[in-house]
TORDREN-273658 format. One record per atom (N, C-alpha, C): atom name; residue in one letter; z, y, x; residue number from 1. Coordinates in nm, 2 decimals, m for minus. Example, Ala and Ser with C-alpha at 12.3 -4.5 7.8 and 13.67 -1.06 7.14 Angstrom:
<sites>
N, A, 0.78, m0.57, 1.32, 1
CA, A, 0.78, m0.45, 1.23, 1
C, A, 0.78, m0.33, 1.32, 1
N, S, 0.71, m0.22, 1.28, 2
CA, S, 0.71, m0.11, 1.37, 2
C, S, 0.79, 0.00, 1.29, 2
</sites>
This chain:
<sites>
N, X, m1.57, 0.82, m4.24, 1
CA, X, m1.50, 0.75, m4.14, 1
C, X, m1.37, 0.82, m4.09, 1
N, X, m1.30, 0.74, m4.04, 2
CA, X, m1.17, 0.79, m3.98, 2
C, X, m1.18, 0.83, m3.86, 2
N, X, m1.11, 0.90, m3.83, 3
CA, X, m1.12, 1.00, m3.70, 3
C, X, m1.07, 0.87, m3.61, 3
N, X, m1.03, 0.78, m3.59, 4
CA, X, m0.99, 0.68, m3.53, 4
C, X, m1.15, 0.58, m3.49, 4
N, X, m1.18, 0.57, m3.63, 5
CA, X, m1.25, 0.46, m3.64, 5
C, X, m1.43, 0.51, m3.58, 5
N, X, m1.46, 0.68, m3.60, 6
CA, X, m1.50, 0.75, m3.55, 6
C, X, m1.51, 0.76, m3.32, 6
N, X, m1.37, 0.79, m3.26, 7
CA, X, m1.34, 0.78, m3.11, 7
C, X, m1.37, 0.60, m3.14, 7
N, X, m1.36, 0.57, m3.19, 8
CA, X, m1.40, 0.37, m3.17, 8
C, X, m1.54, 0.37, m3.10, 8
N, X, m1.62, 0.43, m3.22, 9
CA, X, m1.79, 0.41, m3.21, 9
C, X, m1.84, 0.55, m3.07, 9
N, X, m1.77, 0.62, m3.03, 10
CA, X, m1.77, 0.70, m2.95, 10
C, X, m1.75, 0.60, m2.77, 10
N, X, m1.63, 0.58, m2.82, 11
CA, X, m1.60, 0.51, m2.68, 11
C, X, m1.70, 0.39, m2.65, 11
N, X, m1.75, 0.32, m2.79, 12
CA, X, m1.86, 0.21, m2.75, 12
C, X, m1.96, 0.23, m2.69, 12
N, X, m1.99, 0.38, m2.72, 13
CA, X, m2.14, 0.44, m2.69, 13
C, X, m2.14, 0.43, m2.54, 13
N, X, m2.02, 0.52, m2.52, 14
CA, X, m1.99, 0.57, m2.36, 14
C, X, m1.99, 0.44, m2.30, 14
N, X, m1.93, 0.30, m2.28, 15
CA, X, m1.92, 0.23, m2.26, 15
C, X, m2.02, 0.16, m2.20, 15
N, X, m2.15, 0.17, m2.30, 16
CA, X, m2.27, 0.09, m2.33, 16
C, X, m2.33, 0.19, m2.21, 16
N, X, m2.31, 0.32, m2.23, 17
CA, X, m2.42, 0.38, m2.13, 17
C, X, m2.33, 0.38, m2.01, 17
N, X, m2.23, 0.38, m1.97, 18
CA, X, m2.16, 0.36, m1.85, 18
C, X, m2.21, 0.23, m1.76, 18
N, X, m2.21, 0.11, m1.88, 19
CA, X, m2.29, m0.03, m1.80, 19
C, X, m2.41, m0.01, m1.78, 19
N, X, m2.51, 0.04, m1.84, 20
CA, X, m2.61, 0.06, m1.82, 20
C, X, m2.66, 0.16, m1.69, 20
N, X, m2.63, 0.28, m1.66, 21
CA, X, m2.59, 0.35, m1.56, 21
C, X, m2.55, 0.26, m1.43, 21
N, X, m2.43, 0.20, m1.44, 22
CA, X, m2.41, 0.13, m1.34, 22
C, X, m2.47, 0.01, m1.29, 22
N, X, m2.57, m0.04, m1.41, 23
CA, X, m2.63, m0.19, m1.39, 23
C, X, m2.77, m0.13, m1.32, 23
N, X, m2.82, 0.03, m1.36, 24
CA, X, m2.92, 0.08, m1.27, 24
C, X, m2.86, 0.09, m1.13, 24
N, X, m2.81, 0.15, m1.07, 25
CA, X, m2.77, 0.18, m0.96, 25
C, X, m2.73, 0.07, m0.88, 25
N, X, m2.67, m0.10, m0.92, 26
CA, X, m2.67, m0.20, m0.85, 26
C, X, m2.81, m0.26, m0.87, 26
N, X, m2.87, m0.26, m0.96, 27
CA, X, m2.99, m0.30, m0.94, 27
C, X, m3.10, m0.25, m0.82, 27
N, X, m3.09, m0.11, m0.84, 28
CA, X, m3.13, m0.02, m0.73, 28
C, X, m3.10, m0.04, m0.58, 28
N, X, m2.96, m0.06, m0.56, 29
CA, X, m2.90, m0.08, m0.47, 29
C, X, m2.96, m0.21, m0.39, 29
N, X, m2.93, m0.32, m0.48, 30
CA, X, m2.98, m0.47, m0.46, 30
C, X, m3.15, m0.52, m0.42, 30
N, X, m3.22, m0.41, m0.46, 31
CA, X, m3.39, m0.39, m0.45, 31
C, X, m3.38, m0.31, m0.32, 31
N, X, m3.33, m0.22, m0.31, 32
CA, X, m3.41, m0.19, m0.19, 32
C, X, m3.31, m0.22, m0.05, 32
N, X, m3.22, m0.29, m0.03, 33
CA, X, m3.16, m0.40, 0.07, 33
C, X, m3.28, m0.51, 0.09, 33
N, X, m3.29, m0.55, m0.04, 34
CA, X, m3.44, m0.65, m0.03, 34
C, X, m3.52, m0.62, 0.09, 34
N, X, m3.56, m0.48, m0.01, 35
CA, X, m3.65, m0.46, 0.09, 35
C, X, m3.64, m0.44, 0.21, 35
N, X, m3.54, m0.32, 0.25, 36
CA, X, m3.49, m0.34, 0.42, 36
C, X, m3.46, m0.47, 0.47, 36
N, X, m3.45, m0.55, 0.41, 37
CA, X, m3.44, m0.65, 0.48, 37
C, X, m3.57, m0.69, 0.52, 37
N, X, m3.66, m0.72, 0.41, 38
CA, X, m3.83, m0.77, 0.44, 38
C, X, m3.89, m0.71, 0.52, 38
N, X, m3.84, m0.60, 0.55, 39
CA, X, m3.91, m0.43, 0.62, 39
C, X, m3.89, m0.51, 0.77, 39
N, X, m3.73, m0.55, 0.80, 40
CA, X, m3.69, m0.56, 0.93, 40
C, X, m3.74, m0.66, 0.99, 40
N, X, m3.77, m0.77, 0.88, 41
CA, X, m3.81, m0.89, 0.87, 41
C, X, m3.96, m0.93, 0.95, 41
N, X, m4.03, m0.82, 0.90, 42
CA, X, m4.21, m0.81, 0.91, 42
C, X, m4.19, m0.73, 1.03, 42
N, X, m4.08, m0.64, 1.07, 43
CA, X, m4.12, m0.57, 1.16, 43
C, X, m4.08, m0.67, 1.35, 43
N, X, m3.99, m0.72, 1.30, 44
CA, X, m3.96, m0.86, 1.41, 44
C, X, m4.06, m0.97, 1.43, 44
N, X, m4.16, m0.98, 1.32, 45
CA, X, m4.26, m1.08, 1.35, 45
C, X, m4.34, m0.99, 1.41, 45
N, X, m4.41, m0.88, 1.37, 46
CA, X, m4.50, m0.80, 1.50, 46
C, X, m4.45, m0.82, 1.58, 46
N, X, m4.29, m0.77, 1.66, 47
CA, X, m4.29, m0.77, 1.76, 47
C, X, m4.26, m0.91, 1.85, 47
N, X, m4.26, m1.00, 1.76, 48
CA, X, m4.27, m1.13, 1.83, 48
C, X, m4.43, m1.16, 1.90, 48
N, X, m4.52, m1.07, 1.82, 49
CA, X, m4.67, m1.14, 1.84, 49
C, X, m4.73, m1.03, 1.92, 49
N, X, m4.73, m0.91, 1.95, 50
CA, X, m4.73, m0.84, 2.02, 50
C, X, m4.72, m0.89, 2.15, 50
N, X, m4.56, m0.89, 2.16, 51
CA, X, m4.47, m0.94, 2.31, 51
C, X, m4.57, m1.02, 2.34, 51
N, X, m4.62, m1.17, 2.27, 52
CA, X, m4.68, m1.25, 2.33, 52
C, X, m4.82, m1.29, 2.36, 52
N, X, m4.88, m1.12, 2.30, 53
CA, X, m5.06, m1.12, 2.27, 53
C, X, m5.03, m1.06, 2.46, 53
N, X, m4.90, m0.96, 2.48, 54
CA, X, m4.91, m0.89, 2.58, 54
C, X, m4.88, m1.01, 2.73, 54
N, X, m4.86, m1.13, 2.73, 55
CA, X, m4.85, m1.20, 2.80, 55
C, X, m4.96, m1.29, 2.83, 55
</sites>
């Protein structure tokens, strides 16, 4: 192969593992917002039923 055609199949690689890299880390990202969210979510219904066990 040509030294050209060679940096071709190089830069695809990089590429491929760059998206991949980055598709972990928004995935990552994206999952555990989830969850803080669910977290804050569950933790506001306790305190709704709490408040009102305490009345």
């Amino acid at each position: 192969m040509s030294n050209y055609e060679e940096s071709k199949k190089a830069r695809r690689v990089a590429s491929v593992v760059y998206i991949l890299i980055m598709g972990f880390i928004f995935i990552g990202t994206y999952l555990s917002n989830a969850e803080k969210a669910a977290a804050k979510k569950e933790s506001k219904s306790i305190e709704v039923v709490t408040s009102s066990e305490n009345h």
